[in-house]
Structures are given as structure tokens and as C-alpha cells.
C-alpha positions in Angstrom: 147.1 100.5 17.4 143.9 99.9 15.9 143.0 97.4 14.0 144.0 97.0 9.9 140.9 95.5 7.6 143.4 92.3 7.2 144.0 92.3 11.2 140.0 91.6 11.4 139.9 88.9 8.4 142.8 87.4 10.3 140.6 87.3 13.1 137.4 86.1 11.4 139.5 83.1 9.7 141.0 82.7 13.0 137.7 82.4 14.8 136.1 80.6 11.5 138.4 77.8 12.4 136.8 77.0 15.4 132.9 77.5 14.8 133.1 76.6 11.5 131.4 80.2 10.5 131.4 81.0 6.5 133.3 84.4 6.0 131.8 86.9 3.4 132.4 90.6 3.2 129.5 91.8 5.5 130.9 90.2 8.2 134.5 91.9 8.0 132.7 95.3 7.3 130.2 94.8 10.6 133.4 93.6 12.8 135.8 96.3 12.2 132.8 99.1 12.7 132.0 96.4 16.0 135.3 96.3 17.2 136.9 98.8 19.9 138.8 101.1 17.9 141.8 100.9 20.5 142.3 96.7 19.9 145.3 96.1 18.7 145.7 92.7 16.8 147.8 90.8 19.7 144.9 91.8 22.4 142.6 91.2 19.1 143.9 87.5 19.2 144.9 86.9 23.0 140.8 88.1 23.4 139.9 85.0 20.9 142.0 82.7 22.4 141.0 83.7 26.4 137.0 83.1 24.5 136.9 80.1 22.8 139.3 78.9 25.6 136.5 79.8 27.9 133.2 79.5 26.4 131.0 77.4 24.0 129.7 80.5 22.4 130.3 81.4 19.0 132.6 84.8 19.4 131.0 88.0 18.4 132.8 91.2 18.6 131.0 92.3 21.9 132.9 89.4 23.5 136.2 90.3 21.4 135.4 93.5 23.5 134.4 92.5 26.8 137.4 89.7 27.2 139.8 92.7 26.2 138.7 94.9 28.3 139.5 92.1 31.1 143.1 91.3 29.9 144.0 94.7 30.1 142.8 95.5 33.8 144.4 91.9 34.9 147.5 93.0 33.2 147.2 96.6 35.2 146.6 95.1 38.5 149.7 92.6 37.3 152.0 95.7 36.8 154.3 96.8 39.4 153.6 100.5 40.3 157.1 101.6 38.1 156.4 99.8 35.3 152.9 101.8 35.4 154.5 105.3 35.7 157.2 103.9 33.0 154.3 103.5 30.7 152.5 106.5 31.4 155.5 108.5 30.7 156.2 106.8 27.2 152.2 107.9 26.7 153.1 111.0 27.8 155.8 111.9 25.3 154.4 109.8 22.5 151.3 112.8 22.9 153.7 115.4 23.5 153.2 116.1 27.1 156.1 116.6 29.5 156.2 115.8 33.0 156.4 119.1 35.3 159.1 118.5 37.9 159.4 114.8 37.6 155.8 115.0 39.7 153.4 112.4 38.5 151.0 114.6 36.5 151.8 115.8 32.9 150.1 119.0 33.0 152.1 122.4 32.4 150.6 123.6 35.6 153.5 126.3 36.3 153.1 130.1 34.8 151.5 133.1 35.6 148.9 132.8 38.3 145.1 133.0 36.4 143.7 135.5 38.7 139.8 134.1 37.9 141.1 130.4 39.2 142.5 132.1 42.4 139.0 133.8 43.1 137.0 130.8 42.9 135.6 130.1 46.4 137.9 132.9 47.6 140.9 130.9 47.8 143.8 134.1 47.3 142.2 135.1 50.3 143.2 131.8 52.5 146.6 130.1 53.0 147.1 127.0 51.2 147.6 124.2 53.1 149.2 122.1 50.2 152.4 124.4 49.5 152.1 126.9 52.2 151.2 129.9 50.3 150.6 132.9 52.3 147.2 134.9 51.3 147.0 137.0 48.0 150.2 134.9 46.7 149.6 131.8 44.0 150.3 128.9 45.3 153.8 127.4 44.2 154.5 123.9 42.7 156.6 122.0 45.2 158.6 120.4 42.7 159.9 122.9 40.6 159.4 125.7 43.3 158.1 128.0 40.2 154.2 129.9 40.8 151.1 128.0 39.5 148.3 128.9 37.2 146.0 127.4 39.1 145.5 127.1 43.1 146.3 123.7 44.9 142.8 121.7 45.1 143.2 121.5 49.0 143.3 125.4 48.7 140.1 125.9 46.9 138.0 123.1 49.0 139.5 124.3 52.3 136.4 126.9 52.3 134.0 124.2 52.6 
């Protein structure tokens, strides 16, 4: 995902065809320590293209940045709310990280309860008014039905 030492001198000649810049080894050693380290080279290019298709500037890598930064949240507001979660999964399991009960979240939230968590603010001591859980109990994922670690959030602000 990031960015090879060619990927930038790709980009340099690429952007040296439009300004007429001269290329030298500083200036691929100063872009790739510039550029955001999650650019990959399409979004590298698209970013070039969107500038110089936008401004009169000569491109520096804050603007290789900036315009990146702006084609990814147009693409997000683009995506349809499945194609987001479909996404978020395959980030998900490309870091290792399951999905608990199909629920949104890819935290391992069920186990043992974590008596400290279930003290905080006094929470064992009220009913949780997420999943139902009675007083002294752990509150229980409503997906798998299993106990969690942790208490519901609505449990542990409803003392406020």
C-alpha cells in the first residue's frame, strides 16, 4: 500500500511532464519522506491528475496529500452502506480480527466478565438497559447470547 521508491520517480517524472521541473535525487528522497505513508500509487496518480487538472500550482507533496485525502472521503460518501461494511470486513480479516456475532464491531468482546469494568460508576449494581441484564449479572451480547467482558456503554453512563 505504500508507496515504492520507483512509485515516487514515476510520480516526479509524471508531474515533471507538466511543470517542466528538473528531477535529481533530493527531490525523490524529500517526496517519499513527504508523502503519506498510506498513498498507494493509483491514489498517488489519481491525486496528480485531480491537481494539475485543478490548479496552476506547481504540485508539492502536501497537495499530493491534501487532494488524496479528498478522493478518499468523496469515494466514502460515494459507497453504498454494504459495500462499506464489505470493506471493513476484508480489513478486518486481512488484520486478523473476526467479527463477533455478525455485529458490526470486530472486537472479541464475549468472555469472562472483568469484575473492575463492571464496578466502574457502579454499573453491576444497575440493570442494563441495552441487553437487559439483571443487577450483579454481566451484561450479555445480544448477538451471540454469550456474557461480556465489559458492560454495555448505556449501562455504565446510565448513572449519570
Amino acid at each position: 500500500m505504500t508507496l515504492t521508491r520507483n512509485d515516487v520517480i514515476d510520480l516526479l517524472t509524471a508531474a515533471a511532464s507538466v511543470d517542466l521541473r528538473k528531477l535529481g535525487e533530493a527531490d525523490v528522497t524529500g517526496w517519499s519522506a513527504m508523502l503519506r505513508s498510506d498513498l498507494d500509487r493509483d491514489l498517488a496518480f489519481e491525486a496528480l491528475r485531480v491537481h494539475y487538472a485543478t490548479s496552476p500550482e506547481r504540485v508539492m507533496p502536501a497537495h499530493i496529500n491534501a487532494r488524496a485525502i479528498e478522493i478518499r472521503k468523496d469515494r466514502a460518501d460515494r459507497e453504498e452502506r454494504l459495500e462499506r461494511e464489505l470493506r471493513a470486513d476484508r480489513n478486518d480479516a486481512r488484520h486478523g480480527l473476526e467479527p463477533v456475532g455478525g455485529g458490526p464491531l470486530a472486537l472479541n468482546a464475549d468472555g469472562p466478565p472483568v469484575p473492575g469494568a463492571y464496578e466502574v460508576g457502579g454499573a453491576v449494581d444497575r440493570e442494563c438497559p441495552a441487553c437487559g441484564a439483571v443487577p450483579m449479572e454481566p451484561c450479555v451480547n445480544r448477538a451471540s447470547g454469550r456474557p461480556m467482558r465489559m458492560p454495555c456503554l448505556a449501562r455504565m453512563k446510565s448513572s449519570a
